[in-house]
C-alpha positions in Angstrom: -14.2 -29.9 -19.8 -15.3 -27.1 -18.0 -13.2 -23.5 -18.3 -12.2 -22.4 -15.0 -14.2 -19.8 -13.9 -12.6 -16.0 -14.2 -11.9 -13.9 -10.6 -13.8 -10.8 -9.8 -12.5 -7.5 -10.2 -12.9 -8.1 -6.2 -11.4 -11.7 -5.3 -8.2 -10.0 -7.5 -8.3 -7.2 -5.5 -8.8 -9.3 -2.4 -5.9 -11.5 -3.4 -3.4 -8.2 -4.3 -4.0 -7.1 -0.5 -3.6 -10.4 1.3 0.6 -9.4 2.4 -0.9 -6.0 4.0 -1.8 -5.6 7.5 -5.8 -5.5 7.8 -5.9 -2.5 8.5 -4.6 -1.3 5.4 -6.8 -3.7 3.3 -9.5 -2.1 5.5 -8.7 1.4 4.2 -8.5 0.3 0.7 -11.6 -1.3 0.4 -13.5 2.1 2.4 -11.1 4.1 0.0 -13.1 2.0 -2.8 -16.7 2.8 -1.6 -16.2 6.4 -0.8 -13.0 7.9 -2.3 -11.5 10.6 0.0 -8.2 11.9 0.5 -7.6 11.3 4.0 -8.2 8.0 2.9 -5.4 7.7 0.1 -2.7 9.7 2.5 -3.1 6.7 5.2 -3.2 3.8 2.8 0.1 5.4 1.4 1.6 5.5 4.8 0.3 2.2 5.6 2.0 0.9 1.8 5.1 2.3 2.8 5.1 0.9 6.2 4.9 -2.3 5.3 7.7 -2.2 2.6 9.8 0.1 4.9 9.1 -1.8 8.0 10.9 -0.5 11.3 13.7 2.0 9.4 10.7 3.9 8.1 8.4 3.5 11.2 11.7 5.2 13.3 12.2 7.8 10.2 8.4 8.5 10.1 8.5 9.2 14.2 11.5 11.6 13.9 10.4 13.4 10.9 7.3 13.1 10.2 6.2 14.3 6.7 9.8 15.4 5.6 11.1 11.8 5.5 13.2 11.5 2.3 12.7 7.6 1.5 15.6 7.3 -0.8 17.7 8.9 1.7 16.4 8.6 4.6 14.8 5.3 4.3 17.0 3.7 2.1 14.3 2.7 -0.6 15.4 2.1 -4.0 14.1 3.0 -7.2 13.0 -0.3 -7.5 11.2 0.0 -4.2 9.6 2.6 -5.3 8.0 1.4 -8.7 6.8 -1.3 -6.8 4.8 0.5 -4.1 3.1 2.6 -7.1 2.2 -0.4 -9.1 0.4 -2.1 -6.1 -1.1 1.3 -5.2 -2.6 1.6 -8.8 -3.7 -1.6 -8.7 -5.8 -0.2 -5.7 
């Protein structure tokens, strides 16, 4: 009997962005080849749109960068630790 064979580090990573848009699997993966911060400010945005869905998009349009996502938003703290352990796993 054979061991199944292990994932790449790039079939995981592959598999951990299937729920995003493209576009945001898109960023990650030029994020990955040439890191830049431009780069890491719209996969965030793109991370948090997904999560937040329309009550961010609406915040985000009226607000801009001084969105407060607990407040504002209405993420939780659980929310929130989820978002940074997908983004670390980036």
């Amino acid at each position: 009997m054979t061991a199944p064979a292990e994932k790449s580090p790039e079939e995981r990573l592959r598999e951990k962005l299937e729920p995003y848009p493209a576009e945001v699997q898109a960023l990650v993966w030029d994020y990955r080849k040439a890191p830049a911060p431009e780069l890491l400010e719209r996969i965030t945005l793109g991370m948090l749109d997904y999560h937040g869905g329309e009550p961010f998009r609406a915040k985000f349009a009226e607000k801009g960068d001084q969105v407060l996502l607990v407040e504002d938003v209405g993420f939780d703290s659980l929310a929130l630790v989820e978002i940074s352990v997908h983004a670390e796993e980036f």
